[in-house]
C-alpha positions as CSV (number, residue, x, y, z in Angstrom):
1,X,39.9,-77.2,-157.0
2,X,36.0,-77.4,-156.4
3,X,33.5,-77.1,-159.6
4,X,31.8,-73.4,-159.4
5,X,28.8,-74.4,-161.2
6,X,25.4,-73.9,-160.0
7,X,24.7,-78.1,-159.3
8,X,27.9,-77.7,-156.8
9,X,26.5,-74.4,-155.0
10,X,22.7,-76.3,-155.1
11,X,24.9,-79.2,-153.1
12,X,26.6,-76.5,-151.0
13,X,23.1,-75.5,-149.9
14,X,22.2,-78.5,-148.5
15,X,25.1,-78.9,-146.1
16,X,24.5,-75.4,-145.1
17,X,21.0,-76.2,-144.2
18,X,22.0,-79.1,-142.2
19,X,24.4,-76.7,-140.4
20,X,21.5,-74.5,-139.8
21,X,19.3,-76.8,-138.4
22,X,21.2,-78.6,-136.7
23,X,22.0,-75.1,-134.5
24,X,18.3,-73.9,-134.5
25,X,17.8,-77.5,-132.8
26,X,20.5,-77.2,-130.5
27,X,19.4,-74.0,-129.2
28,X,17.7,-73.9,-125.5
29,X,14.9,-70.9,-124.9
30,X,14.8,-69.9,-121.4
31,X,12.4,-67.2,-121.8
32,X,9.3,-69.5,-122.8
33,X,8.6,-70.1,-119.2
34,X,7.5,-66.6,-118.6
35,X,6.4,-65.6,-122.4
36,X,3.1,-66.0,-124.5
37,X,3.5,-66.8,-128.2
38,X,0.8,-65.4,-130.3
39,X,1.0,-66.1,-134.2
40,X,0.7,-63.2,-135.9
41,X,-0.8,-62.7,-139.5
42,X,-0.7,-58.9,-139.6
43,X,1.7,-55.7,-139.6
44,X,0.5,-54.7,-136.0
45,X,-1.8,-56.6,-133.4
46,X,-3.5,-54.7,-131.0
47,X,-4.2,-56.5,-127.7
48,X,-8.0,-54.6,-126.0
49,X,-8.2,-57.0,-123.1
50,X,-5.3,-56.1,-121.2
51,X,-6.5,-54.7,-118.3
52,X,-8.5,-57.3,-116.7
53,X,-8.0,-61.5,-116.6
54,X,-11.8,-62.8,-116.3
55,X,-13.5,-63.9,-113.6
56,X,-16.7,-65.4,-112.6
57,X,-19.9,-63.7,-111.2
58,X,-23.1,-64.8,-110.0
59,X,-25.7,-64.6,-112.7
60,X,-28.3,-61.8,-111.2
61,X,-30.0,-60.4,-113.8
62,X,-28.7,-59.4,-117.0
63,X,-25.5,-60.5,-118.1
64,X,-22.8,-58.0,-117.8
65,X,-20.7,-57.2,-120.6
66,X,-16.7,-57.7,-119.7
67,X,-15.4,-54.5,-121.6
68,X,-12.2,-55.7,-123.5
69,X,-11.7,-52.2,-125.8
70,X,-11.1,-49.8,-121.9
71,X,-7.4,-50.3,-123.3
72,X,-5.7,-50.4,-126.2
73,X,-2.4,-51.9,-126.4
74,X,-0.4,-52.4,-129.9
75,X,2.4,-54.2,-131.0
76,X,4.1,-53.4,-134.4
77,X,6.0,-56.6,-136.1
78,X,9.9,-55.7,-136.8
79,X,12.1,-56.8,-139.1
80,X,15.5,-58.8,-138.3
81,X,18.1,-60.4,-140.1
82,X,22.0,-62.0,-139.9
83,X,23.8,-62.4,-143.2
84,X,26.7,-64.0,-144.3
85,X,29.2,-64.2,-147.4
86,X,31.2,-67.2,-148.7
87,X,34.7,-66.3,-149.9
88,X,34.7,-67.8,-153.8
89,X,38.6,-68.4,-153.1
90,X,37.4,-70.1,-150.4
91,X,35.6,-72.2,-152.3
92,X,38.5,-72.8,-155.0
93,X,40.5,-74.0,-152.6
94,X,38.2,-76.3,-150.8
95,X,38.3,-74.4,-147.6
96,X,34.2,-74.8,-147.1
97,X,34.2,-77.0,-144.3
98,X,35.3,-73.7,-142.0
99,X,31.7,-72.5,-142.5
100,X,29.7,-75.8,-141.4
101,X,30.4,-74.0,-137.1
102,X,29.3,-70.7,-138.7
103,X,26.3,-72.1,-140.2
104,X,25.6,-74.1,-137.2
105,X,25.9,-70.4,-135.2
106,X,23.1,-68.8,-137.5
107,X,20.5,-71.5,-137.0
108,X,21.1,-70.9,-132.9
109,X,21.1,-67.4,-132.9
110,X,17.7,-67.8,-135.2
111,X,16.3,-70.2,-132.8
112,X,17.5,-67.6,-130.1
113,X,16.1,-64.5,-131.4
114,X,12.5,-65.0,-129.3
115,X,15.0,-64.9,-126.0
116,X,17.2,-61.7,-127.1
117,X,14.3,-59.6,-127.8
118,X,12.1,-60.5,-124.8
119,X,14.8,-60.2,-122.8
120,X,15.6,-56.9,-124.0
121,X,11.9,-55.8,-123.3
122,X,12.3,-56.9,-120.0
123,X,15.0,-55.0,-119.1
124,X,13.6,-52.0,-120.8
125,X,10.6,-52.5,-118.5
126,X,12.2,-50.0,-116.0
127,X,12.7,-47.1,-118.8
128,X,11.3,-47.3,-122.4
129,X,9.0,-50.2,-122.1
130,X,5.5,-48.9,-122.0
131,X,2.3,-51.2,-121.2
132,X,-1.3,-51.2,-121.8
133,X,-1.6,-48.3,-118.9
134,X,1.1,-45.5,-121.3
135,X,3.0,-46.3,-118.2
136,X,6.5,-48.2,-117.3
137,X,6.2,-51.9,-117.5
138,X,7.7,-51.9,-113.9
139,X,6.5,-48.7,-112.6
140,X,5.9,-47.9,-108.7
141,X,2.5,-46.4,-109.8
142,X,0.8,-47.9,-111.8
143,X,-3.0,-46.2,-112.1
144,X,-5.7,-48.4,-110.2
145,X,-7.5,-50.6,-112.6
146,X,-10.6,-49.2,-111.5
147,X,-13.1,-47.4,-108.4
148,X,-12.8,-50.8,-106.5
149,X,-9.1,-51.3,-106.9
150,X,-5.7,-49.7,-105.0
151,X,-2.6,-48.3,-107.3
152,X,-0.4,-51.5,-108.0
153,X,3.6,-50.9,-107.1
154,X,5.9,-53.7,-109.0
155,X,9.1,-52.2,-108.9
156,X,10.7,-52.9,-105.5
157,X,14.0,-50.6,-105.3
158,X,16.4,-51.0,-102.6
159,X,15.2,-54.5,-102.3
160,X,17.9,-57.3,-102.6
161,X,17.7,-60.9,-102.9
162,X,17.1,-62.3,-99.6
163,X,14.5,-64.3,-97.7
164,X,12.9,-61.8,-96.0
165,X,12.9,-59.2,-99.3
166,X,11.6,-62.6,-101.3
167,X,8.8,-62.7,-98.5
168,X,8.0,-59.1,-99.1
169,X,7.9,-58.9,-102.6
170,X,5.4,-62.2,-102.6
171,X,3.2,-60.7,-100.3
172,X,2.9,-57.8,-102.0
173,X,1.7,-59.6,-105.5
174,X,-0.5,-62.0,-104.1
175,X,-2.4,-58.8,-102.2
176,X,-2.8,-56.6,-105.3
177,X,-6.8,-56.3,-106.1
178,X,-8.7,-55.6,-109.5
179,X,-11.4,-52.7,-110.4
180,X,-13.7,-54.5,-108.6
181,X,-12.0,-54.5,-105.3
182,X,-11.4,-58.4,-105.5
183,X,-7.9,-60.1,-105.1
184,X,-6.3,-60.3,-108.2
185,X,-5.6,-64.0,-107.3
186,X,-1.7,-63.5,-107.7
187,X,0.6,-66.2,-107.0
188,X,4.3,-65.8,-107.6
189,X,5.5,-68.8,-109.4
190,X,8.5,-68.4,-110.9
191,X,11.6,-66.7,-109.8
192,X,14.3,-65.2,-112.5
193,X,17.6,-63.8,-111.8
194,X,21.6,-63.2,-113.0
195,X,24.0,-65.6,-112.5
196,X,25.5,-62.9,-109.7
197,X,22.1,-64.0,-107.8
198,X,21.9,-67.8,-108.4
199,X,23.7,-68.7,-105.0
200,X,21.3,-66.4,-103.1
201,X,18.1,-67.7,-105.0
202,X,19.3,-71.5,-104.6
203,X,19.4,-71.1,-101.3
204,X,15.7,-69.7,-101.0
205,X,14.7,-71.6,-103.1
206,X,16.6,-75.2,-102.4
207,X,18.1,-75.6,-99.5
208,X,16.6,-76.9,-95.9
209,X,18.0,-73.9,-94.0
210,X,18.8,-70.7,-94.1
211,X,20.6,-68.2,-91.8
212,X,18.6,-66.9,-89.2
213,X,17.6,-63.2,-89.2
214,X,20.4,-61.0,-87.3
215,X,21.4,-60.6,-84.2
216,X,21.2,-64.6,-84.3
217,X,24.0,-66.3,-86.1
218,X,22.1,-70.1,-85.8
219,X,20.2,-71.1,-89.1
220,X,16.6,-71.6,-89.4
221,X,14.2,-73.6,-91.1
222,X,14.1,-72.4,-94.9
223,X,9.9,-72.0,-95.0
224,X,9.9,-70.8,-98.4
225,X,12.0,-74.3,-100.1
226,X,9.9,-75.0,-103.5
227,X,7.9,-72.1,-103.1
228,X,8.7,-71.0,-106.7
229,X,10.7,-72.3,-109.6
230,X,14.4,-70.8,-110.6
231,X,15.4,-69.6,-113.8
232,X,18.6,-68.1,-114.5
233,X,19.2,-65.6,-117.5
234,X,22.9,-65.6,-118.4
235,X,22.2,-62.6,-120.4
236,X,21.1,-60.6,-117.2
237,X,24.6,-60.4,-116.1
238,X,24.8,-57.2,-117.0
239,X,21.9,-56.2,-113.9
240,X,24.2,-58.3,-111.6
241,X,21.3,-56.8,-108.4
242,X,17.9,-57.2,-110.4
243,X,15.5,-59.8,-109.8
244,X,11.9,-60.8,-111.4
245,X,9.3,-62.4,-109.6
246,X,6.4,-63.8,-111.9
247,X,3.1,-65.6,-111.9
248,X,2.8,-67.7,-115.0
249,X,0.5,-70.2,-113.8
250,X,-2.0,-68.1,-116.3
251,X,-2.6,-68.8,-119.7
252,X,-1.5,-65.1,-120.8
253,X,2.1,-64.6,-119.2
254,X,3.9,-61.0,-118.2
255,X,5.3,-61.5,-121.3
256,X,4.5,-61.7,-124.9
257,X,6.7,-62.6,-127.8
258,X,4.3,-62.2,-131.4
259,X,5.8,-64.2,-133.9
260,X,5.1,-62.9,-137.7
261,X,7.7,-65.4,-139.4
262,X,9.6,-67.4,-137.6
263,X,13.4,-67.4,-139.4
264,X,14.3,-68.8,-142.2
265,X,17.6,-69.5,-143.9
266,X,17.6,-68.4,-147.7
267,X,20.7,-67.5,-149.8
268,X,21.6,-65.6,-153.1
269,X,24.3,-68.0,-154.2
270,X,24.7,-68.6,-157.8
271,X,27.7,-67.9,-160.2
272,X,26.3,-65.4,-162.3
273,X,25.0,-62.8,-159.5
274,X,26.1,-59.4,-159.1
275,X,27.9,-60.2,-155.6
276,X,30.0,-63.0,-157.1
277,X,31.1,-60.7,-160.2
278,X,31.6,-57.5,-158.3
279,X,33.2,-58.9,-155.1
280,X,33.7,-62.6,-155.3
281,X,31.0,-63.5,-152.2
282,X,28.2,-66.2,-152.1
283,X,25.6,-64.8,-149.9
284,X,23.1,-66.7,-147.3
285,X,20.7,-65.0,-144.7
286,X,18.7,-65.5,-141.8
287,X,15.3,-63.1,-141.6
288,X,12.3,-62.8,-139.5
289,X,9.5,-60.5,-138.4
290,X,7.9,-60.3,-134.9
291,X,7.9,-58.5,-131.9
292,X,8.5,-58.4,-127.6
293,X,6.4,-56.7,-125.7
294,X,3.8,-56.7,-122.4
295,X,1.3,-58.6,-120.8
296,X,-0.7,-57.8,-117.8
297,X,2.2,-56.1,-115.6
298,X,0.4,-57.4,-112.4
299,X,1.9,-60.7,-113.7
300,X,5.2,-60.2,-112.7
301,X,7.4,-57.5,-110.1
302,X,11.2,-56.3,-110.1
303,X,13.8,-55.6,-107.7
304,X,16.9,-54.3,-107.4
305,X,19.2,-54.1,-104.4
């Protein structure tokens, strides 16, 4: 029978923070390719400079001022945390080595909570998810940015995955134009879908030809072969028709994922706490604070079939 004595659990720990590492190193971020990071040192950060990417302009007399207050957009830091209990009995009857997986589990889904909430924002996009504009992330009306500029459409309904839809949807980006009537400079980069979708983008995407627009039944040549990169999001699945198109060439992407404090594994495992004497449970946790939200939404476009 294993020593309960506070040395033991101290030993305990560090096997349990192996564990956890070992998972938060293991773990693979997917949504990094079209996500900004921004550190955050406060409850809320509000983001003024949403509405415009900066551009040159020739230098005729005064300098003008690039307004970066027209819109305020604000994101609020959230808690989140996953939390465990080790069975004493367990630990009498030298049954610990069951926990190293679990441990090894907390540490990915720690690594993996940047992925779960962005995702979920961009999902959300459609319904709840509001932007720097109080509209829809993904709204078929979004306001023009200004006199010079046309209302910008990035949600393509009725619009499935296919080579003439992916043409459509790319040509529409690249012609959106700013408040000062310019080209926006849009150029589609990055193409996520569902596993459902993966044959249909690979074959955009990768391979030399592609079947010939109906009546014909020959194939053609595929035009638009490493026109954009492919990421697929298991955790779409559940949107088995919905596609993202994105430019993340920039240095802000559609995306943004504010991290406040970045997980950490702590514990209240010692033999004289209340949980132990009440219930006979050793207690370790994973929290965090931060927080998905929106970039510029003329960074990316959706469609669903």
């Amino acid at each position: 029978m294993a020593i309960f004595t506070t040395a033991a659990i101290q030993a305990l720990q560090t096997g349990f923070d192996s564990s956890y590492r070992a998972g938060w190193g293991d773990a693979q971020l997917l949504t990094p390719a079209f996500t900004t990071v921004i550190p955050s040192s406060v409850r809320t950060n509000t983001y003024g400079w949403m509405a415009r990417l900066p551009s040159m302009r020739q230098w005729v007399g005064a300098r003008v001022l690039q307004n970066l207050t027209n819109h305020d957009y604000s994101l609020t830091n959230l808690p989140y945390e996953l939390t465990v209990a080790v069975d004493r009995d367990d630990w009498e009857d030298d049954m610990l080595g069951v926990y190293a997986p679990l441990f090894e589990e907390m540490g990915r889904a720690a690594r993996l909570l940047q992925d779960q909430r962005v995702r979920l924002a961009l999902q959300a996009g459609v319904t709840t998810g509001l932007c720097f504009d109080g509209l829809t992330f993904f709204n078929d009306a979004h306001p023009a940015l200004g006199a010079g500029g046309a209302a910008i459409d990035n949600d393509f309904a009725g619009t499935a995955l296919t080579p003439a839809n992916y043409n459509a949807v790319r040509v529409a980006m690249q012609s959106w134009v700013g408040e000062d009537g310019e080209s926006l400079g849009i150029m589609p980069t990055l193409l996520i879908v569902p596993p459902q979708l993966e044959g249909a983008a690979r074959q955009i995407l990768i391979s030399d030809m592609v079947p010939a627009p109906a009546p014909a039944t020959a194939s053609e040549t595929n035009v638009w072969k490493g026109s954009a990169s492919l990421l697929v999001i298991p955790q779409l699945g559940n949107q088995a028709t919905t596609w993202y198109m994105a430019d993340t060439s920039r240095a802000i992407k559609p995306l943004i994922w504010q991290n406040r404090r970045a997980p950490q594994l702590v514990s209240m495992a010692s033999p004289d706490t209340a949980e132990v004497f009440n219930n006979r449970q050793l207690i370790w946790g994973v929290d965090g604070r931060g927080a998905a939200g929106y970039g510029p939404f003329f960074l990316m476009a959706r469609a669903i079939a």
